[in-house]
C-alpha positions in Angstrom: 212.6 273.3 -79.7 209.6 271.5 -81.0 211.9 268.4 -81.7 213.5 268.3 -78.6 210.2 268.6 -76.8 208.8 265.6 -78.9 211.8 264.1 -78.3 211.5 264.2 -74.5 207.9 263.5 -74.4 208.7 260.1 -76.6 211.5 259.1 -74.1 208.7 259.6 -71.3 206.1 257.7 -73.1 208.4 255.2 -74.6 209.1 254.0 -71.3 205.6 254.0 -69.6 204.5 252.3 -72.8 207.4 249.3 -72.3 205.2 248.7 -69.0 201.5 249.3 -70.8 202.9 246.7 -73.6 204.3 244.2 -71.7 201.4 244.1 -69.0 199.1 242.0 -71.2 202.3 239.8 -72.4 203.3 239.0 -68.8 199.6 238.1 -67.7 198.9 235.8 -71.0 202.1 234.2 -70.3 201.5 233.2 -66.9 197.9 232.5 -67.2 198.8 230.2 -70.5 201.4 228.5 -68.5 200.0 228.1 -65.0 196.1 227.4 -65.3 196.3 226.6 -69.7 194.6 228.0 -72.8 190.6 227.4 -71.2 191.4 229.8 -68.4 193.1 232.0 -70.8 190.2 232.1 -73.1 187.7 232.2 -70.6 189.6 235.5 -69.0 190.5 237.1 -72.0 186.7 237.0 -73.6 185.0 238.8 -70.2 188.2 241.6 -70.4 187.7 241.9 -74.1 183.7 242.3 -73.1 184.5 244.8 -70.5 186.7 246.3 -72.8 184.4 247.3 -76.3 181.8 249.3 -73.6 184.6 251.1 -72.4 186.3 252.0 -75.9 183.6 253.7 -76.5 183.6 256.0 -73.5 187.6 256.4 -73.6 187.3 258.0 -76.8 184.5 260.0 -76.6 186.0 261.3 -73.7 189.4 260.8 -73.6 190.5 261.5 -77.0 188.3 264.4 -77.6 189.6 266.1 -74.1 193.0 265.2 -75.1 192.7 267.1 -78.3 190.6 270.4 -76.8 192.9 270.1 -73.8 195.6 270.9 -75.8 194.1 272.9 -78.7 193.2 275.1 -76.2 196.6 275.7 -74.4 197.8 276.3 -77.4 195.0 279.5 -78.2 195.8 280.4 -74.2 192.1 280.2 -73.6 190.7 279.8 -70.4 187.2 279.7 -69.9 187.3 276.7 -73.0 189.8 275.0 -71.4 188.1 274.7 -67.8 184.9 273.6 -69.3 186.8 270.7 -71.1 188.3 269.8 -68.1 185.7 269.3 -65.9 183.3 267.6 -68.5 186.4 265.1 -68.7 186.0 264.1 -65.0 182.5 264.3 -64.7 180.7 262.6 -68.1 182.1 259.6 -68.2 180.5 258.4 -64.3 177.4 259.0 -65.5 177.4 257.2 -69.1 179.6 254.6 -67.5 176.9 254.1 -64.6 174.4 253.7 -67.5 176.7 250.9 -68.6 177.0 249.0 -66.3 173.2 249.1 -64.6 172.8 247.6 -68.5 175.4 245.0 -67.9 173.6 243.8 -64.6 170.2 243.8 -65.8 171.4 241.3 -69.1 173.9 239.1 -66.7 172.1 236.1 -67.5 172.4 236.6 -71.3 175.9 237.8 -71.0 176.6 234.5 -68.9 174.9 232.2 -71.2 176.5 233.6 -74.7 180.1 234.0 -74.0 180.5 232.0 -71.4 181.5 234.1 -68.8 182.0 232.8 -65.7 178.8 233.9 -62.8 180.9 235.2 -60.4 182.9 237.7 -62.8 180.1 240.4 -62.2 181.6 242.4 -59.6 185.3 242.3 -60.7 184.1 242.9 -64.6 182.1 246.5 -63.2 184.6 247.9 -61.9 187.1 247.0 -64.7 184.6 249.1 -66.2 185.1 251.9 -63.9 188.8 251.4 -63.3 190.1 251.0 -66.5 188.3 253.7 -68.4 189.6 256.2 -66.2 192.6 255.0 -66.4 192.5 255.7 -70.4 190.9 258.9 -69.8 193.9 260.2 -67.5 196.0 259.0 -69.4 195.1 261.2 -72.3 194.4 264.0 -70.6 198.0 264.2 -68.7 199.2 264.7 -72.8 196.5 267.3 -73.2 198.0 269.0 -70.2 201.3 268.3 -70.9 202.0 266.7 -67.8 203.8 263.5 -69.8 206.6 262.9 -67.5 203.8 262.6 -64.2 202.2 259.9 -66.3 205.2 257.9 -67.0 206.0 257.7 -63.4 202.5 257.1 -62.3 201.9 254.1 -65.3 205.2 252.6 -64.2 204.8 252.7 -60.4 201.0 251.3 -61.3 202.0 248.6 -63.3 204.5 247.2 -61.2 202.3 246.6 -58.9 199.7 245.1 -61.0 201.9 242.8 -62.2 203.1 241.9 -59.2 199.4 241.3 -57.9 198.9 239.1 -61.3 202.5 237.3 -60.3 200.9 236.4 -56.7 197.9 235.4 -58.3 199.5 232.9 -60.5 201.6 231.7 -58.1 198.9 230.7 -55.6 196.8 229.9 -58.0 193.3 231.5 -57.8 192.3 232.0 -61.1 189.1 233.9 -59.8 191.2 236.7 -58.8 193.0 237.3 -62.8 190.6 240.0 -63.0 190.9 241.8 -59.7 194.7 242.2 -60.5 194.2 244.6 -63.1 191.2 246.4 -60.6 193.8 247.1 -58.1 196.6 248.8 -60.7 194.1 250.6 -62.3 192.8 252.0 -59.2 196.3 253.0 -58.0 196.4 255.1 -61.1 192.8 256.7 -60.6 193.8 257.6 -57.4 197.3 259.0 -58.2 196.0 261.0 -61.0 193.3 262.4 -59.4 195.5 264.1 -56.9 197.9 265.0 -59.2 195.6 266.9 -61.3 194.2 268.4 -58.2 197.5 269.1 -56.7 198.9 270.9 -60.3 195.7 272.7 -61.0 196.5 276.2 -60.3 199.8 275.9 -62.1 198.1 274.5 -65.5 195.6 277.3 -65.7 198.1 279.9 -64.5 199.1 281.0 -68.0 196.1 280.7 -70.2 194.3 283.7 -70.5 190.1 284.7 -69.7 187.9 285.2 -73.0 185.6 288.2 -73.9 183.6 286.4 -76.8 183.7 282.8 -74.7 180.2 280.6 -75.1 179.3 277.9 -73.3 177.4 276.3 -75.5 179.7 276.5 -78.2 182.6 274.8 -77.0 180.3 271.8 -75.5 179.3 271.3 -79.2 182.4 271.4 -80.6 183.5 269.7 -78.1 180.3 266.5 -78.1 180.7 267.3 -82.2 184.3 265.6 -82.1 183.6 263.1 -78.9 180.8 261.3 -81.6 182.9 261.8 -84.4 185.8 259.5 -82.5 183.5 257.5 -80.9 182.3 256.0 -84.0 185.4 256.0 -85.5 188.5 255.2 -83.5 186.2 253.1 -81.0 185.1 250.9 -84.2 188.9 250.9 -85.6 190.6 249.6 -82.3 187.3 248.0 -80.9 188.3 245.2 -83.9 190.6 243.2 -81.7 188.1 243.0 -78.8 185.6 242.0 -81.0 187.1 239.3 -82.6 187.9 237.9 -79.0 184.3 238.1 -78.5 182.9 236.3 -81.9 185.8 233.5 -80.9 183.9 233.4 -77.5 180.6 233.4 -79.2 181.3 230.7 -82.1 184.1 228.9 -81.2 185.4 227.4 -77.3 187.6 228.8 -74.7 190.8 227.0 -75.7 190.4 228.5 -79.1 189.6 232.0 -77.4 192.9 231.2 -75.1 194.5 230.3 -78.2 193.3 233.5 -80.2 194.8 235.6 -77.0 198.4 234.8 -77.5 198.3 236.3 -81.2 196.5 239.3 -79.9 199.4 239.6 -76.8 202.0 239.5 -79.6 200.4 242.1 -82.2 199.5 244.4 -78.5 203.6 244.8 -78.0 203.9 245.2 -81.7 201.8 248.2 -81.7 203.6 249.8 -78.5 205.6 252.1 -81.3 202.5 252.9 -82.8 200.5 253.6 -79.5 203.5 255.6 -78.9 203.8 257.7 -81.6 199.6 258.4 -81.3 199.5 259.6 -77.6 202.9 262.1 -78.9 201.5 263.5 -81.8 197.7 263.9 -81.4 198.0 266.5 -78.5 201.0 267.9 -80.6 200.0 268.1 -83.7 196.6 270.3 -81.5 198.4 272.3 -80.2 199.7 273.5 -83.7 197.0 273.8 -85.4 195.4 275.9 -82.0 198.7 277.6 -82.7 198.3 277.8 -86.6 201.7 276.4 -87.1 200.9 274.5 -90.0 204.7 274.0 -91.5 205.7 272.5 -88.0 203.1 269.7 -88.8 204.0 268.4 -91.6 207.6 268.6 -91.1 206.9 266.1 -88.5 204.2 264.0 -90.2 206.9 263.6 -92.9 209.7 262.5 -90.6 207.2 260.6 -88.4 206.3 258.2 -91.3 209.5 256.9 -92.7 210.4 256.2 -89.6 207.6 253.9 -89.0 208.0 252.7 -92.3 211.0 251.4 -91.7 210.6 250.2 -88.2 207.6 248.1 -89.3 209.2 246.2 -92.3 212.1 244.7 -89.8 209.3 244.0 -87.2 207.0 242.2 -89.2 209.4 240.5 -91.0 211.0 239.2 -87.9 207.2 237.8 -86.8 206.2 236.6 -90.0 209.6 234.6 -90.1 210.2 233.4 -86.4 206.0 233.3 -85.5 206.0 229.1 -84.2 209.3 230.4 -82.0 207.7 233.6 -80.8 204.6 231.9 -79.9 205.9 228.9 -78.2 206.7 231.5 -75.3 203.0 230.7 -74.1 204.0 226.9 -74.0 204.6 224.5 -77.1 201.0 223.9 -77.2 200.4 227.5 -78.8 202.9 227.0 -81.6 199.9 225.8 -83.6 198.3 229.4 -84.0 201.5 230.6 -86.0 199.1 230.6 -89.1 196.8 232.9 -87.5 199.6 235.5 -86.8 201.1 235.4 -90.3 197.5 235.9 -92.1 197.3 238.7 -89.0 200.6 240.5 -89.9 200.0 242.4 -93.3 197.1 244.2 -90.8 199.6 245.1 -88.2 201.8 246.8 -91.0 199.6 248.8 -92.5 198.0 249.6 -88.9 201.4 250.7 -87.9 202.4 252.6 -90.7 199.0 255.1 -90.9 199.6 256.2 -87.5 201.2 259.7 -88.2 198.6 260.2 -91.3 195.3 259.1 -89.6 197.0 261.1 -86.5 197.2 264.2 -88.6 193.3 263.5 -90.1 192.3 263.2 -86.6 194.1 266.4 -84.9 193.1 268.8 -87.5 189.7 269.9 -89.2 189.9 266.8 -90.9 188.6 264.2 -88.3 185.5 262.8 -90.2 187.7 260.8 -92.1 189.8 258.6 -90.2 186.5 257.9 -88.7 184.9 256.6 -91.8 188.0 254.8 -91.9 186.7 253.2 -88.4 183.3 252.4 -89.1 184.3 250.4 -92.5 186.9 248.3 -90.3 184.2 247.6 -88.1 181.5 247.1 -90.6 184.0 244.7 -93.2 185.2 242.7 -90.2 182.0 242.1 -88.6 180.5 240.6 -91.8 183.6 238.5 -93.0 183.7 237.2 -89.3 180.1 236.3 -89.8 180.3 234.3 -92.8 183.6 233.0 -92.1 184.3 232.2 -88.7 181.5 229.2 -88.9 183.3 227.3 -91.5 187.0 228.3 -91.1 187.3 228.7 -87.5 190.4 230.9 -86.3 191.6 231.3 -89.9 188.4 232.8 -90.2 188.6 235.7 -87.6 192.0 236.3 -88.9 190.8 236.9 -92.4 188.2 239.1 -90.8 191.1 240.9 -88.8 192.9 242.2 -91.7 189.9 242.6 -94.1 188.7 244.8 -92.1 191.9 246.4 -91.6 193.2 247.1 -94.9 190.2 248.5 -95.9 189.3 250.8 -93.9 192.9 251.9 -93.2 193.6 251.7 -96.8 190.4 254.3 -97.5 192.5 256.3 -94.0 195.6 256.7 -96.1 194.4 257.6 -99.3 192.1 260.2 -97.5 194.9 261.6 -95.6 197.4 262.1 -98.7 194.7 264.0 -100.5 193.7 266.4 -97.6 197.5 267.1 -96.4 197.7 267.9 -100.7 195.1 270.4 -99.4 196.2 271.2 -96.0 199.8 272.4 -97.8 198.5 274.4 -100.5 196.0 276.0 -98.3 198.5 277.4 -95.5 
């Protein structure tokens, strides 16, 4: 049964997750080819700013509710559960008002360092908004279990942002890149709100009221976890943003527009990855709420060859065809196959830690794969520092998978020793 469920839940999320992956793709594609690697760079450097504030938030809420969302199913408990839920929907317009009032007050600076265009304030608050509710749904329709909904609603969502990014292109208005992704995202806020409001009654129905239930306890467990992944996960997949942002800072917008095509190939690279993440976290939650330990690693196990495999025919393919692959953006771009091969050894390691830093981070073990985090962010940030200056893009490259196979490396070896303990313990 557990299979098969996995299995179903995979098919759902495979397919939303052919539409989250190829979303970036399509836009890079026609932005490269229609308006050229300046516009590119320029767009891609205020997304990727928008984007490290809301990793943040999207993790601290998101992830955490995803894992207590589930966790708590799985113990039947519903006082714990109902707390989580709400503090889902209502934390993150606060902090993320907080954000953005920060954003408007530094415009100027923001403006003057990475070149952002003046008239990108509007459209770049409510990306904010939009989009990290958008990752916040997301994750709490797998806490819920409500997979299938979300594959329908991500699909129907991105085909009509990618339809507004299509129109855009095609009548060329440039200043309206970002408001594409506003209006899909905002179709999914909207259907998921009444979804979840619409399917309330029958997700509570069969938990179960707590005698010993406190408040105050579940908030901290609860905040406990939110910092733990903020610091961590944020600073692990926060690396790709940033690295758009240091080429915006050091280097010009054609190298930034440049930079962005490598980043839209490694994004549809890690759509297995991503997948396997949002079906295993709330899973592997669940069973531990559950205290079916065997069931976990029974499917970290099968999880990992799998990848394993998968990634050496991937990256293998990329290292080998990268010029072909990257010429897609126009024969211009073929010149940043370098940067993709030095990137690739960081997108196979990335891909095959998934199930292990997903067991770390679903289990009492969640301080770790966050280490892991902070050291990707720490590494990169100084190699990108002392490097970028003097080797350009081969320089944030090299800061890419520094960063990467240290801290991920530190991930792994942390995960085999505690599921050593995990097995003997249960």
């Amino acid at each position: 049964m557990l299979n098969k469920h996995l299995f179903k839940n995979s098919l759902y999320t495979g397919a939303a997750l052919c539409f989250v992956g190829f979303v970036p793709f399509i836009f890079n594609i026609l932005v490269a080819r229609i308006f050229g690697k300046e516009t590119l760079g320029t767009i891609n450097v205020a997304l990727s700013f928008c984007l490290v504030l809301t990793v943040f938030v999207t993790n601290f809420f998101g992830t955490s509710g995803n894992k207590f969302l589930a966790e708590y199913r799985g113990r039947q408990s519903l006082e714990p559960f109902k707390l989580v839920f709400f503090t889902i929907l209502i934390g993150p317009v606060i902090v993320l008002t907080f954000l953005n009032a920060a954003m408007v007050w530094h415009w100027d600076y923001i403006v003057l360092r990475f070149s952002v265009q003046p008239n990108f304030l509007v459209p770049m608050v409510s990306y904010i908004y939009f989009r990290s509710f958008y990752i916040i749904f997301r994750r709490m329709f797998y806490g819920i279990d409500l997979v299938p909904f979300y594959a329908i609603n991500e699909i129907v969502s991105d085909i009509i942002l990618i339809a507004a990014i299509g129109a855009v292109c095609w009548l060329r208005l440039p200043h309206l890149l970002i408001q594409s992704y506003v209006l899909g995202y905002s179709i999914f806020t909207v259907i998921s709100i009444l979804a979840l409001y619409k399917n309330y009654a029958a997700i509570v129905g069969p938990l179960h009221p707590q005698e010993n239930y406190q408040t105050k306890s579940v908030l901290i467990d609860y905040f406990k976890y939110g910092f733990i992944t903020m610091a961590g996960t944020a600073s692990s997949t926060g690396t790709g943003y940033l690295s758009m942002l240091f080429t915006g800072y050091f280097l010009t917008s054609t190298d930034a527009g440049l930079y962005s095509s490598v980043l839209a190939i490694v994004s549809i690279v890690m759509f297995l990855p991503r997948l396997v993440t949002q079906v295993l976290l709330p899973e592997f939650s669940k069973l531990f709420g559950a205290g079916e330990e065997n069931s976990i690693i029974h499917t970290l196990k099968y999880s990992f060859w799998f990848l394993f495999i998968i990634a050496m025919i991937i990256n293998g393919f990329l290292f080998v065809f990268a010029e072909d692959i990257l010429s897609i953006f126009g024969n211009s771009f073929s010149s940043g196959s370098l940067i993709l091969r030095i990137i690739i050894p960081g997108v196979f390691i990335r891909m095959i830690s998934v199930p292990l830093v997903t067991f770390l981070s679903a289990t009492e073990y969640v301080v770790y794969p966050n280490i892991g985090g902070i050291i990707i962010l720490i590494v990169s940030v100084v190699t990108w520092s002392i490097a970028v200056p003097a080797y350009d893009l081969t320089g944030i490259a090299a800061g890419y998978v520094a960063g990467i196979s240290i801290g991920i490396g530190y991930q792994i070896v942390m995960a085999v020793i505690k599921l050593r303990s995990f097995s003997s313990k249960h």
